[in-house]
C-alpha positions as CSV (number, residue, x, y, z in Angstrom):
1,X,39.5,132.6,111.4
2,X,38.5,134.6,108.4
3,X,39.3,132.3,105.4
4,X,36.2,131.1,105.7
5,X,34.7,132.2,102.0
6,X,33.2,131.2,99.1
7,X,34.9,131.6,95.9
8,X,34.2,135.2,94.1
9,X,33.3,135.8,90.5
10,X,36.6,137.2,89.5
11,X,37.5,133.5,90.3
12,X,34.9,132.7,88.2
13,X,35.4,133.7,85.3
14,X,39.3,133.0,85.8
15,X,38.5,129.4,86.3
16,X,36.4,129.1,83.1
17,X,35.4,129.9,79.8
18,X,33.2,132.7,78.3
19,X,30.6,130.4,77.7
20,X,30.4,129.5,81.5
21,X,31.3,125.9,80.0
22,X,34.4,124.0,81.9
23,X,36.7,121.4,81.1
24,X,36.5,117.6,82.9
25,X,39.2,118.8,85.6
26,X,37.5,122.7,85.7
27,X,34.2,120.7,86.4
28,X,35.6,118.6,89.0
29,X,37.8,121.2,90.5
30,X,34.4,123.5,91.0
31,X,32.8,120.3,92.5
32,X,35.6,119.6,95.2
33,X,35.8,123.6,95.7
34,X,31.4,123.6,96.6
35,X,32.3,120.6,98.6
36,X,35.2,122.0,101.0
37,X,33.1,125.1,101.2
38,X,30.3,123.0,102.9
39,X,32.5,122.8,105.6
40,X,34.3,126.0,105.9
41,X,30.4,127.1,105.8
42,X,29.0,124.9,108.0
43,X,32.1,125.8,110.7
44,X,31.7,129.3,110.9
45,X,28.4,129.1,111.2
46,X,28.5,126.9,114.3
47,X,31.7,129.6,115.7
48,X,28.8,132.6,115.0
49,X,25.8,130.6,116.9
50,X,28.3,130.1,119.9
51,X,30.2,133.9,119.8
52,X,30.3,133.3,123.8
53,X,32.2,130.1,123.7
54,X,33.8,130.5,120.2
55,X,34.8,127.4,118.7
56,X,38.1,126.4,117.3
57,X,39.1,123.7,114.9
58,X,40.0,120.7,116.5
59,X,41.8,117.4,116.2
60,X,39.7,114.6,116.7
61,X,42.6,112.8,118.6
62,X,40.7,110.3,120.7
63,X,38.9,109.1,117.6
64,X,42.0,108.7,115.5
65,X,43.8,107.0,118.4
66,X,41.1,104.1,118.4
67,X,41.1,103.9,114.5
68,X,45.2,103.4,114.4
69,X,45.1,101.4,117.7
70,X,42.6,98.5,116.1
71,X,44.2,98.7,113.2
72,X,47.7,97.9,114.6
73,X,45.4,94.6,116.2
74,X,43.8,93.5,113.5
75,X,42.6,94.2,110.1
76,X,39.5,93.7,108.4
77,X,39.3,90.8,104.8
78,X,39.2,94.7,103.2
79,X,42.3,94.7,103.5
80,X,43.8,91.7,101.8
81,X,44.1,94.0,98.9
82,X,47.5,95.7,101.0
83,X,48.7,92.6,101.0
84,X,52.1,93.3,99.6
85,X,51.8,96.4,101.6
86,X,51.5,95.1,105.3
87,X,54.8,96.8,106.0
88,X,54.1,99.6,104.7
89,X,50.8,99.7,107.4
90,X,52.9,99.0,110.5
91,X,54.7,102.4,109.1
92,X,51.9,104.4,108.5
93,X,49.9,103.5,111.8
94,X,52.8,103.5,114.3
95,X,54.3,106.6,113.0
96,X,50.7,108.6,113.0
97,X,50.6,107.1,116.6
98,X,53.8,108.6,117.4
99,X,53.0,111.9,115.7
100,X,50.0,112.0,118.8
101,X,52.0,111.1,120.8
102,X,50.8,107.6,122.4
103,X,53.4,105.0,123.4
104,X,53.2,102.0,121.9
105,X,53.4,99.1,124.4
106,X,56.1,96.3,125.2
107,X,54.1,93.5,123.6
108,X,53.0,95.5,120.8
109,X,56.7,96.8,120.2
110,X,57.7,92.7,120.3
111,X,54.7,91.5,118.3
112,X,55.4,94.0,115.6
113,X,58.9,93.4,115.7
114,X,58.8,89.8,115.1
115,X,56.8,90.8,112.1
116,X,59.0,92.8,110.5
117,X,61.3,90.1,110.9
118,X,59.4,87.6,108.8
119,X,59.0,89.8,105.9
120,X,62.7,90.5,106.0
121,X,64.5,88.5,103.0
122,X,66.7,86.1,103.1
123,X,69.0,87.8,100.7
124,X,68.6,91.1,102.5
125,X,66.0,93.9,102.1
126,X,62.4,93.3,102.9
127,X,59.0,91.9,101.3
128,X,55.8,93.7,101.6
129,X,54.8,90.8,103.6
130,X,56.2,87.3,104.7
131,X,57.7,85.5,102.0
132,X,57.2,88.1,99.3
133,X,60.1,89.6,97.0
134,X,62.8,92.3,98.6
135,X,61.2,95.2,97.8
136,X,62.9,99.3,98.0
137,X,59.6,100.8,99.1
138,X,58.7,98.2,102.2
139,X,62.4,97.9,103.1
140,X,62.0,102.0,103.3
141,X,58.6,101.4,105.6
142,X,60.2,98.6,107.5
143,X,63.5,100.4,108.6
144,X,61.0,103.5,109.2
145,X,59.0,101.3,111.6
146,X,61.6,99.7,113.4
147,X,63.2,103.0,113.9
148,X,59.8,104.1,115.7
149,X,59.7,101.1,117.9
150,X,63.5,102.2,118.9
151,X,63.9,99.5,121.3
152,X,67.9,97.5,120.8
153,X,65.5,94.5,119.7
154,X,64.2,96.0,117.0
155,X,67.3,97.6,115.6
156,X,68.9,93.9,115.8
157,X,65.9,92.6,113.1
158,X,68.1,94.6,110.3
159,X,70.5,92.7,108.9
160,X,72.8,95.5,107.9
161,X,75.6,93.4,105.7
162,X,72.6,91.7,104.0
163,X,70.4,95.3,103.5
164,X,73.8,96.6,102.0
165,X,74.4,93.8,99.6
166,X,70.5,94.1,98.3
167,X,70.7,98.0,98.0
168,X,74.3,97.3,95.9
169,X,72.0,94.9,93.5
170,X,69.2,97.3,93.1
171,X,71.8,100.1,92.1
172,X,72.3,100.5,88.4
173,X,75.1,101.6,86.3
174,X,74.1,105.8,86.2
175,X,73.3,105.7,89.6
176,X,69.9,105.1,90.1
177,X,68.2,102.6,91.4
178,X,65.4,99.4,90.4
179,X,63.0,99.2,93.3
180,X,62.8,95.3,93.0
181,X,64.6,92.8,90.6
182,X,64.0,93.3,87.3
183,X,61.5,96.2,88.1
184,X,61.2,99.7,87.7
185,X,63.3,102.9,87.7
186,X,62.7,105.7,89.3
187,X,63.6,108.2,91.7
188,X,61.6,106.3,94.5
189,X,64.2,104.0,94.5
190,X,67.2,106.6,94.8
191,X,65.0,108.1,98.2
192,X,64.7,104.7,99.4
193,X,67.8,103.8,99.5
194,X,69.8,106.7,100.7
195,X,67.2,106.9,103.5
196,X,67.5,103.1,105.0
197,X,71.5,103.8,104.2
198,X,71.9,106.6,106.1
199,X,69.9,105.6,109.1
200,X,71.5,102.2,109.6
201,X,75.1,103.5,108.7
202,X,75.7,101.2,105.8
203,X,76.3,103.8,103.4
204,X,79.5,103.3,101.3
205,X,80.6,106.1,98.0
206,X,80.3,103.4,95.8
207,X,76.9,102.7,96.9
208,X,76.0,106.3,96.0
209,X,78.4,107.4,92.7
210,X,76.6,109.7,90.0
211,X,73.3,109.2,91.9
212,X,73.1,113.1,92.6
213,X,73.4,113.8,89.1
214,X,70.8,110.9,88.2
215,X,68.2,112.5,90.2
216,X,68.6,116.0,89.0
217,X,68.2,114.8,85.7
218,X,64.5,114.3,86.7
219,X,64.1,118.0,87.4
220,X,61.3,119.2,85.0
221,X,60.9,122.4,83.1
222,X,58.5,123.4,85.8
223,X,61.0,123.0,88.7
224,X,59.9,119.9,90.2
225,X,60.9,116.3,89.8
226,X,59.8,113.5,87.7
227,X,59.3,110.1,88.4
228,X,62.6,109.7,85.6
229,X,63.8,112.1,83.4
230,X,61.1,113.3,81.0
231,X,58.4,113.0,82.7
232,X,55.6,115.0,84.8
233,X,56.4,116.9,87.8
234,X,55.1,115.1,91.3
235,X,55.1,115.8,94.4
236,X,55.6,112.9,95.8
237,X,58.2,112.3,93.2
238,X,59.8,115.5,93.9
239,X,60.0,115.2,98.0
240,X,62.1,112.4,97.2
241,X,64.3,113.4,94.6
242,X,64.8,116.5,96.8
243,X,65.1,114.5,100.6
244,X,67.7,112.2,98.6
245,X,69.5,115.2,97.2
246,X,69.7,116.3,101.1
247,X,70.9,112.8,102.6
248,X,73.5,112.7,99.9
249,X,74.7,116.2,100.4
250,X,74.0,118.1,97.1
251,X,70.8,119.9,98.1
252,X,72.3,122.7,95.7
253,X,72.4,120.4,92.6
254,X,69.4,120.7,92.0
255,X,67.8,124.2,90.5
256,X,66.0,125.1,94.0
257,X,64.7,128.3,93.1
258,X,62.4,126.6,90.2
259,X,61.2,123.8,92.8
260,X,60.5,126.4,95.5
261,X,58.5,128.7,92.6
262,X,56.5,125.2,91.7
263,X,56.3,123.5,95.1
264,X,54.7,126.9,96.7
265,X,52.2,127.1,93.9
266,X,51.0,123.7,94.1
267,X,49.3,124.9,97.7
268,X,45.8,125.4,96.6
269,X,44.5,129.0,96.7
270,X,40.6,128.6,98.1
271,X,41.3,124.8,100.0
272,X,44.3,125.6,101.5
273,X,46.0,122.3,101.2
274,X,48.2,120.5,97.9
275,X,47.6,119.0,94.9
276,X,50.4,116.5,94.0
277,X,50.4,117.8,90.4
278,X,49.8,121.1,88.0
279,X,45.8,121.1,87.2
280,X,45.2,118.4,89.7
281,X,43.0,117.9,92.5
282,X,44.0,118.7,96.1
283,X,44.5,116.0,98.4
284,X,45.3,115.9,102.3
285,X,48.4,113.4,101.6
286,X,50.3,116.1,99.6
287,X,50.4,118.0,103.0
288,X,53.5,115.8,103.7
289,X,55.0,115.7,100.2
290,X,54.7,118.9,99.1
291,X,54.9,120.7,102.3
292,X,57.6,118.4,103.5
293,X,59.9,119.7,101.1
294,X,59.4,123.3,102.2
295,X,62.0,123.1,105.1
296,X,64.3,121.2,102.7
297,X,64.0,123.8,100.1
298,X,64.2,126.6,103.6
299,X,67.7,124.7,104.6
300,X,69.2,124.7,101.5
301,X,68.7,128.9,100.3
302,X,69.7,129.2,104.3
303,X,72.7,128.4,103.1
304,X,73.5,131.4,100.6
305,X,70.2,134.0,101.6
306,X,69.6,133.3,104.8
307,X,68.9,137.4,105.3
308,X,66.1,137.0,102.8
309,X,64.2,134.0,104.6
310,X,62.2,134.4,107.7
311,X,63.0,133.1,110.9
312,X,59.5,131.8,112.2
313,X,57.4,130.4,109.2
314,X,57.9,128.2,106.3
315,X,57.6,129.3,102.7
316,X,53.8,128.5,102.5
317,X,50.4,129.3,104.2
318,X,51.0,127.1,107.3
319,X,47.2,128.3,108.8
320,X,45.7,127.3,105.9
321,X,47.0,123.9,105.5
322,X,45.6,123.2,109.0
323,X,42.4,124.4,108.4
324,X,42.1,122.2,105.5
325,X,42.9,119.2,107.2
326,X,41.3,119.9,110.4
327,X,37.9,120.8,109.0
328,X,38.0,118.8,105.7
329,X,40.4,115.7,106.2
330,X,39.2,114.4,109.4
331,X,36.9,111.5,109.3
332,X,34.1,111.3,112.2
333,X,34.6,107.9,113.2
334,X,39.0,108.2,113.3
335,X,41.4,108.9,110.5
336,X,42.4,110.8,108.1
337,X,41.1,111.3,104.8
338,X,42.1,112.5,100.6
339,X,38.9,115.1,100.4
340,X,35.5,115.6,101.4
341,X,33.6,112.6,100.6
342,X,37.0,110.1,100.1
343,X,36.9,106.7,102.6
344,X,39.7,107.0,105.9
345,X,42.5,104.9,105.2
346,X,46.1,104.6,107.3
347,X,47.4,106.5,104.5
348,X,46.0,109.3,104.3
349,X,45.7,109.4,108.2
350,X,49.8,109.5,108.3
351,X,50.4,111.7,105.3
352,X,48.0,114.5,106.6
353,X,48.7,114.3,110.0
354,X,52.6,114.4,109.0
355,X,51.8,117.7,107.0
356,X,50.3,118.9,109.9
357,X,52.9,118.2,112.1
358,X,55.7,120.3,109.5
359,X,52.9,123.2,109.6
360,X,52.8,123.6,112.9
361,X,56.9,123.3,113.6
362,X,58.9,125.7,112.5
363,X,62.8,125.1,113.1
364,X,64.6,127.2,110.3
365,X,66.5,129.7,112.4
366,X,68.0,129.5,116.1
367,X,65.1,128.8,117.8
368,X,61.9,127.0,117.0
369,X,59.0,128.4,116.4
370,X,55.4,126.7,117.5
371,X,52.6,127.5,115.4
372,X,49.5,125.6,116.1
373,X,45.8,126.6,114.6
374,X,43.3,125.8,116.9
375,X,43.2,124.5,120.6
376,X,46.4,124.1,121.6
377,X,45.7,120.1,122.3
378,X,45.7,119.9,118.3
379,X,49.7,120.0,118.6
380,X,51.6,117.1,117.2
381,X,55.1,116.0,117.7
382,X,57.5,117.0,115.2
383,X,58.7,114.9,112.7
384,X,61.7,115.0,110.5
385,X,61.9,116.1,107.5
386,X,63.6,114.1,105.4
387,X,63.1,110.9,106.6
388,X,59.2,111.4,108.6
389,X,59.8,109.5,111.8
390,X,60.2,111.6,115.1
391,X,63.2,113.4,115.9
392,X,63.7,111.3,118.6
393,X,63.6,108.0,116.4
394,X,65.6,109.5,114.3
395,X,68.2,110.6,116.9
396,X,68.3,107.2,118.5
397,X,68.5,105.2,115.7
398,X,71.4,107.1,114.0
399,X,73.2,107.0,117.9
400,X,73.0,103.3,118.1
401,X,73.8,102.5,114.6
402,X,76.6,104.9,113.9
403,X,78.2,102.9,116.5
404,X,78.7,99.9,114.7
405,X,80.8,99.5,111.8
406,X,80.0,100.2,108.0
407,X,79.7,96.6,106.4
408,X,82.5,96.3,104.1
């Protein structure tokens, strides 16, 4: 545990000008850089005070358990601003529970099913909530959900010949996708889709012509992906270009040695964790989408070099991600949190504990590899990759639905 620093002059005087004088984002970089020190501080000086019972970093999993388990109850009137996004929260809080590995119960399995099935469309797809518009992003978070809840019931709210015809309707003429009717492009869509189609079998090559080449058109000059091609590399943008990329089968499409050179350096250097963006801020949610696409990007040069790639870790500082999130994420009462000094939220609680959960499982070569900082309670179930639900979900999902005919 000796990360534990504050920054040096040389990084000083790297990070700004002559004058001493910074720019807006150099100014609020220094602030969030003082404020995650606070912490890395404040820990190893509590570890030096107790040398005969050395403390490790630990995850507060009792406390984020009660946090995800009220929230799956009930919500507070704070939240009627989600309200096109209530599908996206059964996601976010059954898949965190899943990640810590607490069952979800028979009548909670039922209850949320049934919801799910009221914000499904009657044209096919799903609404961020009853009666709202068939939407790419919730149809993503509901098929994700009812994945987790992997009972035969839940599977059977999907209506796969109506989910086919809506992700036929949102595909466009190049290949990429609208995420509603008569909204926007961009490579959210593309993910979106190719992930619900692949998990619920409905995938046709019609569905899916010239989409490959649509998305690597959003590749940047930097290496990562764009929203739509011409703009700003993102992470989160670029996690789903790439996971599309992998579900349609041309992971080597794409130029992979330019998004590994600007995915790796996205990890910041003193925090540990990712900013989503060159010259941004870091933030614990880009644990997932940034480190997410590390094993993607691993797979893929397997492929060709897999001499050149280790067997045991990912292509980024795995210990320091966790310390990040252990020590600066975690909020005291339960969940998850951006930064130092940001409110919890179900968001954040399933993004960083998902980027936890890819730093701490390695399974690039022939055997797994376990690497977990901390007490060894602080290990989280694996999730996969590409889609973020458990392997298991994942596993029985694909078994049940690959049994059942494509819709034609």
């Amino acid at each position: 545990m000796d990360r534990f620093r504050c920054s040096n002059s040389k990084y000083e005087k790297e990070r700004y000008n002559d004058d001493g004088l910074g720019t807006v984002s150099s100014d609020e970089q220094k602030e969030v850089e003082e404020s995650v020190s606070h912490y890395f501080k404040y820990f190893a000086a509590r570890s030096h005070a107790e040398k005969e019972s050395f403390e490790l970093p630990s995850l507060k999993r009792e406390q984020h358990l009660l946090f995800l388990k009220k929230g799956l109850q009930h919500l507070s009137n704070s939240y009627e601003c989600l309200d096109a996004s209530r599908t996206w929260l059964c996601y976010w809080i059954l898949h965190s529970l899943e990640l810590l590995d607490e069952n979800v119960s028979d009548d909670e399995i039922s209850i949320v099913s049934k919801f799910l099935e009221k914000c499904q469309c009657s044209d096919g797809g799903f609404g961020g909530g009853p009666g709202q518009q068939a939407h790419l992003a919730p149809t993503y978070a509901a098929v994700n959900a009812l994945c987790i809840l992997g009972t035969e019931s839940a599977f059977k709210v999907i209506d796969r010949e109506k989910l086919q015809s809506f992700l036929m309707k949102m595909r466009k003429n190049e290949g990429s996708f609208k995420m509603h009717e008569g909204g926007e492009v961009d490579i959210r869509g593309a993910y979106c889709a190719a992930s619900v189609a692949r998990l619920t079998n409905i995938m046709t090559p019609q569905m899916f012509d010239g989409t490959p080449e649509w998305i690597t058109s959003c590749q940047t000059y930097e290496g990562g992906f764009g929203g739509y091609p011409g703009l700003e590399a993102h992470g989160g943008y670029s996690f789903c270009g790439l996971a599309a990329l992998v579900i349609l089968g041309h992971g080597k499409l794409c130029n992979i040695e330019k998004l590994l050179r600007w995915t790796v350096n996205r990890q910041m250097r003193y925090e540990g964790g990712f900013q989503g963006r060159t010259n941004k801020l870091v933030d614990g949610c880009y644990s997932f989408w940034q480190g997410g696409a590390l094993p993607l990007i691993h797979m893929i040069l397997a492929q060709e070099h897999s001499d050149c790639l280790s067997s045991e870790k990912w292509m980024f500082d795995q210990d320091a991600l966790q310390e990040y999130l252990l020590l600066c994420c975690q909020y005291a009462g339960g969940g998850l949190i951006d930064k130092p000094g940001k409110a919890r939220d179900f968001y954040h609680t399933c993004y960083c504990l998902s980027g936890m959960a890819i730093a701490q499982h390695f399974a690039g070569g022939k055997i797994a590899h376990l690497n977990v900082l901390g007490n060894t309670e602080n290990e989280l179930k694996p999730t996969h990759p590409v889609f973020n639900i458990g392997l298991e979900a994942v596993t029985h999902a694909t078994l049940y639905f690959n049994k059942l005919p494509v819709p034609s």
